[in-house]
N, C-alpha and C positions, 0 to 999 in steps of 0.2 A: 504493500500500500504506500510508503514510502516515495518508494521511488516511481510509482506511479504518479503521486502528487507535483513529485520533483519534475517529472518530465513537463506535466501541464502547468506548470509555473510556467516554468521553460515557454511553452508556445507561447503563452499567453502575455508573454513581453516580460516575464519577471526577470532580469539581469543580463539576458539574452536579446528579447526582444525579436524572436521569432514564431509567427503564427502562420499557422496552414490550412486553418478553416475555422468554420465559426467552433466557439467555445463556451459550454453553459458555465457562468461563474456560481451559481445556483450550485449545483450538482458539486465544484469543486470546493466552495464556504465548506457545506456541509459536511463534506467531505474531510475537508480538515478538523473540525469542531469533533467531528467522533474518532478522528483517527487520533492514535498514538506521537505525532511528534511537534510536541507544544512551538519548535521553531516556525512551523508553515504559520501557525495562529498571525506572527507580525508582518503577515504576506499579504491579511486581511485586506486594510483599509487600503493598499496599494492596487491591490483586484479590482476592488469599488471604484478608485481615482481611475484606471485604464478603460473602466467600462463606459466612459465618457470622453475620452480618446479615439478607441477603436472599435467602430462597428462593427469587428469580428467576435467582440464578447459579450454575450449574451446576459443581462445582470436585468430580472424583473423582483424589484422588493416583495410583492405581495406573494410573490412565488416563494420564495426566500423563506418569508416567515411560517407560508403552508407548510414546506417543506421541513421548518427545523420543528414546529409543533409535534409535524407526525413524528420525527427522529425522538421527540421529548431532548430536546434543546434548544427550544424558543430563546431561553433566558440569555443563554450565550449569545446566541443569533445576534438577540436585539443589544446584546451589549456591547459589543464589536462592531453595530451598526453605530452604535453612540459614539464609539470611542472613533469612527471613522467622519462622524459628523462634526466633530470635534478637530479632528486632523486638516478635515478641509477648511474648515473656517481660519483655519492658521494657514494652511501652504496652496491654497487654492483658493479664496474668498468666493470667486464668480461661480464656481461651479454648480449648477440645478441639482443637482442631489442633494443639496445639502438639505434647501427646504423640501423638496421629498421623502425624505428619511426624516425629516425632525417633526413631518404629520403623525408621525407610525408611532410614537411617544405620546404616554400618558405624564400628566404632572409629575405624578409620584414615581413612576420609571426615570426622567428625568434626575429627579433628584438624588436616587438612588445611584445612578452611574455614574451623576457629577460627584457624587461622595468617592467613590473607589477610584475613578481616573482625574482625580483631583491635580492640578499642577500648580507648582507656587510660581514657576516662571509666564505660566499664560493665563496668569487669574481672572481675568477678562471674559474667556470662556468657558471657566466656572459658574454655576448657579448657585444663587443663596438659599439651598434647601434646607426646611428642617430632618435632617437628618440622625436619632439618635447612637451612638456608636455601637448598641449590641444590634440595630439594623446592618448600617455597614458592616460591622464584622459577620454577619451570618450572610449577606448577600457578596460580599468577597470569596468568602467560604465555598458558597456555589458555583463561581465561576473558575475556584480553583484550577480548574482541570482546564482556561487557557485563557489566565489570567496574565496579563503583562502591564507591568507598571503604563502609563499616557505617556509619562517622557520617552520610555523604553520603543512605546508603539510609532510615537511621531519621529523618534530617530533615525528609524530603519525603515520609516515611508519618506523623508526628504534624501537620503540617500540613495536610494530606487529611483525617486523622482528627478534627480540630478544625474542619474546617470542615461536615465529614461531620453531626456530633454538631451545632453549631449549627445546620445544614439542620435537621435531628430536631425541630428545639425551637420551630419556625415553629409557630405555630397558625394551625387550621382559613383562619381568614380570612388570614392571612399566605399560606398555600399558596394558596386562590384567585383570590388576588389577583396572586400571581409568574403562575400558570397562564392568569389574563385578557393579562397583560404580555408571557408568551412567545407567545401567539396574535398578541395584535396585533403584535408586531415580527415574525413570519413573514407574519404577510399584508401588512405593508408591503412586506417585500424581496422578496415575489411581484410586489406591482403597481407597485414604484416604483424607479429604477434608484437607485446611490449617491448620484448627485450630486443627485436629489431628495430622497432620504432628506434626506441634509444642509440642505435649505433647509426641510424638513418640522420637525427637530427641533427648528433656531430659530425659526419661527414657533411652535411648542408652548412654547420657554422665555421669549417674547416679546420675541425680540431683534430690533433693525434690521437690515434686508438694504441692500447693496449697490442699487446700482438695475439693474444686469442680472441679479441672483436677485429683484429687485422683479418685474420684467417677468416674467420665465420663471413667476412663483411664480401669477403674476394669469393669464396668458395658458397656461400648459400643467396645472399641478399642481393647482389650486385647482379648473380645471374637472374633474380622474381624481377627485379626492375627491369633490367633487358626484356625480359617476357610479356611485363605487362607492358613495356610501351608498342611490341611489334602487335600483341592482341589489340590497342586503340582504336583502330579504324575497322577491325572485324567483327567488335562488342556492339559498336555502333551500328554497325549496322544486323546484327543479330536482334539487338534490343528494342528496333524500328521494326523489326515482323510479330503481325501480327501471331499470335498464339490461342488454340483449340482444344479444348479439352476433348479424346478420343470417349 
């Protein structure tokens, strides 16, 4: 599950910034909310921020909260929805979500999440709830399982967000060029195990090998390379017929 979650971050523009089709952010919330690794949890509100961005991700609130009710994790749901309403108001102001998600709060839900993601550096978008502290402590208590401090949440969504924006700014031949980069390092780790990779990327920076990566490099690696560039124009055109299942 894991690494299931990791890969769809991945499409979905978290750190990579590659997508390939539309993507339910629905399905992945929730997804994270019952899964095991509290890290995806501060991946949240940056989900939310992208689905305002790119029309390839699919993010419907009322769906959202259907969905976390059936799971019986509403509570999370809607609290990560706060603590992301909360995030935009600081690194996004204009953003429509914000007052979208701030209809889906009751007074008292409010005050509640303003108690637990309380920050002394953005008091501004704190609310003055009456709050008593054996509520906070029991309504912390339940989010236990993917709770993360507000400073903690908003650190790791303007860092996304800054790297997100500088992706943005690559030009034409910059993106080409990453795009030539991510081929070729996939079809290396197709045809070459680790421990060739590694003797592959010093001979590329032109460094001395050992004399047993010397041997292996002349005697195994040197001749797949030879192989696979005379297969280039045969793949190609194998890979362009069409194919039947008998």
């Amino acid at each position: 599950m894991a690494e299931d979650i990791a890969i769809l971050l991945e499409k979905m523009g978290y750190s990579y910034f590659k997508i390939d089709e539309s993507i339910n952010a629905v399905d992945i919330i929730v997804s994270i909310i019952l899964g095991n690794e509290p890290r995806f949890v501060k991946a949240v509100p940056f989900i939310i921020y992208l689905s305002e961005k790119k029309h390839t991700i699919i993010f419907d609130i009322d769906a959202l909260l259907k969905k976390a009710k059936q799971k019986n994790v509403l509570l999370e749901a809607k609290a990560l929805l706060y603590a992301a309403v909360k995030i935009l108001k600081i690194a996004d102001k204009s953003n429509k979500l914000i007052s979208k998600l701030e209809r889906r709060f009751t007074k008292h839900e409010k005050d509640l999440a303003d108690s637990v993601f309380f920050s002394n550096e953005h008091k501004q978008f704190n609310r003055a709830g009456r709050i008593s502290a054996e509520q906070r402590s029991r309504y912390q208590k339940r989010l236990s399982r993917i709770y993360f401090g507000f400073d903690e949440l908003l650190s790791e969504f303007l860092s996304q967000k800054t790297l997100y924006e500088a992706k943005a700014q690559l030009t034409l031949s910059d993106k080409l060029s990453m795009s030539r980069q991510q081929n070729l390092d996939y079809a290396l780790r197709v045809l070459f195990k680790p421990k060739q990779l590694e003797i592959i990327s010093k001979v590329a920076d032109g460094r001395n090998l050992p004399k047993v990566e010397y041997d292996y490099y002349f005697k195994t690696i040197k001749k797949r390379l030879r192989a696979a560039k005379l297969l280039a124009e045969f793949a190609d055109s194998i890979i362009q017929k069409k194919v039947s299942k008998g």
